[in-house]
C-alpha positions as CSV (number, residue, x, y, z in Angstrom):
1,X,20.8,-49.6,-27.1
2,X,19.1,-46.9,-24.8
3,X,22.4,-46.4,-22.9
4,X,24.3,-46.6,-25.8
5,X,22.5,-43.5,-27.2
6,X,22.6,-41.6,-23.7
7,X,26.6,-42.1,-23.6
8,X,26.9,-40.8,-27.1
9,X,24.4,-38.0,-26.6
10,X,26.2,-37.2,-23.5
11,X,29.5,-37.0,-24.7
12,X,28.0,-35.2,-27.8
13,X,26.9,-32.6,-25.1
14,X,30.7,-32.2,-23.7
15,X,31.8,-31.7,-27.2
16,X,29.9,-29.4,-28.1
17,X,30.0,-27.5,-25.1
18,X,26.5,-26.2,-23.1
19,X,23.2,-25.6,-25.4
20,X,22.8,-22.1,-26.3
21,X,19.9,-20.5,-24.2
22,X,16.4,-19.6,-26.2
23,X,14.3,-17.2,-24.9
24,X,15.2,-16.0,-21.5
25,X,12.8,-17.4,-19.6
26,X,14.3,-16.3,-16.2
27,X,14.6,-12.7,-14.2
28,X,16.0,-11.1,-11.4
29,X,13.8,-10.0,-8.7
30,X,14.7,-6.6,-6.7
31,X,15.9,-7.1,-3.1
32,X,13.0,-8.5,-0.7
33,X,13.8,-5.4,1.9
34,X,13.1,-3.0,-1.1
35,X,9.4,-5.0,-2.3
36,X,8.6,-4.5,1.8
37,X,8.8,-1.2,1.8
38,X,7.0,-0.9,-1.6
39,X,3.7,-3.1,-0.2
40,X,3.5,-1.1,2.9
41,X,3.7,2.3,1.0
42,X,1.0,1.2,-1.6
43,X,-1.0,-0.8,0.4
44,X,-4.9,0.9,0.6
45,X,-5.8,-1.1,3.3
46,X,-2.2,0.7,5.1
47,X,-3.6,4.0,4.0
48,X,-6.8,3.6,4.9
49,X,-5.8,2.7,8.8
50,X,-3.4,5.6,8.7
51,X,-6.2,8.1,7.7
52,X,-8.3,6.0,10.3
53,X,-6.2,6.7,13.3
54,X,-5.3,10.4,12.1
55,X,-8.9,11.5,12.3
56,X,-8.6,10.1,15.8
57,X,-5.5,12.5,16.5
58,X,-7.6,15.3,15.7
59,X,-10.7,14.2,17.6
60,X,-8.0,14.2,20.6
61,X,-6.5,17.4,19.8
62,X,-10.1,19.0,19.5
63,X,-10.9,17.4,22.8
64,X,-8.0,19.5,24.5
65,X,-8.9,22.6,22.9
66,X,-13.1,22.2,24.0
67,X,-12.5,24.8,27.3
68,X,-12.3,27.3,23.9
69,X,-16.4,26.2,23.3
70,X,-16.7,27.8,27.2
71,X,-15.6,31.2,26.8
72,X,-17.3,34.0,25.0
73,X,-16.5,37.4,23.9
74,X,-19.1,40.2,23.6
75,X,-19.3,43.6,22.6
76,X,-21.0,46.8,21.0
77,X,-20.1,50.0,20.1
78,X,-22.7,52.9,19.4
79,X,-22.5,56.4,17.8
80,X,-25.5,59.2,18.1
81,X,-26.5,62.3,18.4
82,X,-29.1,63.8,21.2
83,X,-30.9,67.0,20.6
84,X,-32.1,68.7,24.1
85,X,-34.0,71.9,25.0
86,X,-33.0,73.6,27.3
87,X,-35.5,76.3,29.3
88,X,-33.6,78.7,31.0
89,X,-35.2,81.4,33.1
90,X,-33.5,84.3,34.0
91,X,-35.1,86.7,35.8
92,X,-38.6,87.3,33.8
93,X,-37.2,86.5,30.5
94,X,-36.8,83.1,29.7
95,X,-34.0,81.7,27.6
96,X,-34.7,78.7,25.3
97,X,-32.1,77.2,24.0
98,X,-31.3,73.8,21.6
99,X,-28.6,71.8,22.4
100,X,-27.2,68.7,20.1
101,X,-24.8,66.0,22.4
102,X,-22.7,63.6,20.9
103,X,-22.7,60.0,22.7
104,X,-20.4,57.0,21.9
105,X,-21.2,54.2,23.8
106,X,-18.5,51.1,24.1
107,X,-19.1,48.1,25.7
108,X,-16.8,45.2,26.1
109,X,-17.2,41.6,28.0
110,X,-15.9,37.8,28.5
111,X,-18.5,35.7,29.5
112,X,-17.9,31.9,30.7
113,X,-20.1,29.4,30.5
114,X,-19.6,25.3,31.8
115,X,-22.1,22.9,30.6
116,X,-22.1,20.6,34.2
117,X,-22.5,17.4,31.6
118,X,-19.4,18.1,29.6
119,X,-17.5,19.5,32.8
120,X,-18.0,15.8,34.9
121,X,-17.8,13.5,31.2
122,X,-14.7,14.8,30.1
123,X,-12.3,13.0,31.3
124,X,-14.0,9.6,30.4
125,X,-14.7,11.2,27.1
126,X,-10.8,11.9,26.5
127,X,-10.1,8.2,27.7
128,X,-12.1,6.2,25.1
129,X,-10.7,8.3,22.6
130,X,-7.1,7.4,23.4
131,X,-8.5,3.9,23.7
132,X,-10.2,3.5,20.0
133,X,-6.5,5.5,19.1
134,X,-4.6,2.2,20.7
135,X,-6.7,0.1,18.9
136,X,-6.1,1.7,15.4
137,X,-2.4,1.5,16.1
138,X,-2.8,-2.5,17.0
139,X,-4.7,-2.6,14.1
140,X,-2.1,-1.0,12.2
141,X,0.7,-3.1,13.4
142,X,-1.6,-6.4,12.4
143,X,-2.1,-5.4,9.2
144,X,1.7,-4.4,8.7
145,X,2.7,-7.8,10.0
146,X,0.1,-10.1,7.6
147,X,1.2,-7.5,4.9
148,X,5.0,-8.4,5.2
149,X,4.2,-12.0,5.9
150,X,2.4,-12.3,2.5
151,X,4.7,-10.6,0.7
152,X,7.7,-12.6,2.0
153,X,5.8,-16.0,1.4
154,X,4.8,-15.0,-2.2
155,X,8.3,-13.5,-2.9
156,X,9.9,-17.2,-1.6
157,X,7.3,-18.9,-4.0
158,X,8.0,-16.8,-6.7
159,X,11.9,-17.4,-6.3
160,X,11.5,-21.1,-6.0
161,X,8.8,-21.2,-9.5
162,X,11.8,-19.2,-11.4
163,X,14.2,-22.0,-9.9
164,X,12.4,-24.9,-11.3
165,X,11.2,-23.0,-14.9
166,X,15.1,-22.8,-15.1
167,X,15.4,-26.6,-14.3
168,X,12.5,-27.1,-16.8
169,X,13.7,-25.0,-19.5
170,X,17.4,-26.8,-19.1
171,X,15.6,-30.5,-19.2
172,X,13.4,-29.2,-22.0
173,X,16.6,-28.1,-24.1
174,X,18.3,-31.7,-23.3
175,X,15.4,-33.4,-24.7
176,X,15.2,-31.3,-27.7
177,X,19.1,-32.4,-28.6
178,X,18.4,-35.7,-27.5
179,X,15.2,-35.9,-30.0
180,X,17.5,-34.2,-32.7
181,X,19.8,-36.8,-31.8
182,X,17.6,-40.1,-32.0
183,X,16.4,-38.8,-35.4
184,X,19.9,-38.7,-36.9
185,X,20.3,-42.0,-35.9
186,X,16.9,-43.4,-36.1
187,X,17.3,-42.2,-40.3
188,X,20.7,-43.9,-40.2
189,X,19.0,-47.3,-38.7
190,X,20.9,-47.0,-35.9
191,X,17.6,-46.8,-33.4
192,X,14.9,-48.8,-33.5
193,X,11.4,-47.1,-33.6
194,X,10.6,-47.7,-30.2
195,X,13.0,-46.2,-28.9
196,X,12.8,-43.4,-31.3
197,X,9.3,-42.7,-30.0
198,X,10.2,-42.8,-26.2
199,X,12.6,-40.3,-26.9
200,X,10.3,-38.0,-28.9
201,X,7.5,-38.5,-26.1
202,X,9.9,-37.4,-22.9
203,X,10.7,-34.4,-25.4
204,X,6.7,-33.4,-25.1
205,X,6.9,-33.8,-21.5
206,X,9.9,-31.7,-20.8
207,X,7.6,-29.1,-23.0
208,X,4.5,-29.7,-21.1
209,X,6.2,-29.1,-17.7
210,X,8.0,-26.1,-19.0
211,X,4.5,-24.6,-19.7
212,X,2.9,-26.0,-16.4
213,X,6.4,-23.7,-14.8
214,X,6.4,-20.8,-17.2
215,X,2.0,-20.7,-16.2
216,X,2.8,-21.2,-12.2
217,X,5.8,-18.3,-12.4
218,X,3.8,-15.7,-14.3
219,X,0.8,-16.1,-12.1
220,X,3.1,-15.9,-8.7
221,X,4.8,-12.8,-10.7
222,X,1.7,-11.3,-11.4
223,X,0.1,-11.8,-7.6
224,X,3.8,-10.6,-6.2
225,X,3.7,-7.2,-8.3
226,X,-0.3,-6.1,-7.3
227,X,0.7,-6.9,-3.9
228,X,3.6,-4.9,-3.7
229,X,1.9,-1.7,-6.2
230,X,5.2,-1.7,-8.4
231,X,7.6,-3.3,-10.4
232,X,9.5,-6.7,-8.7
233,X,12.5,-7.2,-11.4
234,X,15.5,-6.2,-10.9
């Protein structure tokens, strides 16, 4: 009787053509290239290495430029005026006389100065800054790498949860014409109760494992779109 009713369902099915779709319960997701580019533009952890091996840039730079800390320039300028008296004798009368000088006074100088210390660590000073500078771009490249591997591993998982909520959501909307079905002919007493039932129950487990998908895709959707900082549907 069983096969009976899955013959007639089945050809019911190719007479009436394909079920008509529900909710869409399926989406698009934006090209994996473009969600790459997304994850390492928005990632902090990115940003934060970035900022990391820029500061270490400047500490190099600054390095180059410490002959500036050895140099000095000096100077003073000064503007008075100087009253002398003068005593002059001339003969038997004597001449006193005040006379007021104006002095400017410039002085001008470049003094250099070589710390021994500095002069004999420099060099070894420059080198373990390049060296912390190769390890923050290592560091960067590792970080890329994990980045674009987690992002390509959730963006698989993600496509194959949406394949099998489709799958789900197809076998859910079989069952549901195949219960509508059964009923017809279980009120015409063409089905017996059992069979009735079984029919009903593989109906609520088509439903439960469309949840169980629609659940699993959301949360992989959710995890995919933190990870990449924007939207993932197309």
């Amino acid at each position: 009787m069983m096969q009976h009713f899955l013959l007639l369902l089945i050809g019911s099915m190719v007479l009436l053509g394909p079920v008509a779709a529900q909710d869409e319960v399926v989406f698009d997701l934006r090209p994996l290239d473009a969600l790459l580019q997304d994850a390492e533009r928005n990632s902090p952890v990115l940003q934060l290495e970035k900022i990391d091996a820029e500061l270490l840039y400047s500490d190099l730079r600054l390095l180059k430029k410490e002959w500036a800390n050895y140099l000095a320039l000096s100077g003073s300028y000064q503007v008075g005026n100087v009253q002398f008296i003068d005593n002059l004798s001339s003969g038997s009368t004597p001449d006193v006389r005040t006379v007021t000088r104006e002095n400017v006074f410039a002085v001008a100088g470049v003094s250099l100065r070589i710390p021994l210390s500095d002069f004999l660590t420099k060099s070894e000073r420059r080198r373990q800054v390049e060296l912390r500078l190769d390890q923050e771009r290592f560091d960067l490249q590792q970080k890329e790498f994990e980045l674009r591997q987690l992002v390509i591993r959730q963006y698989n998982d993600l496509q194959r949860a949406l394949r099998i909520l489709e799958i789900r959501d197809r076998d859910l909307r079989f069952h549901e014409l195949a219960t509508e079905t059964a009923e017809r002919y279980f009120r015409e007493g063409s089905m017996k109760l059992d069979e009735y039932t079984s029919t009903f129950n593989k109906s609520n487990e088509a439903e439960i494992r469309l949840a169980e998908a629609q659940l699993d895709a959301q949360l992989l959707y959710l995890l995919l779109k933190e990870l990449v900082g924007a939207e993932i549907k197309a």
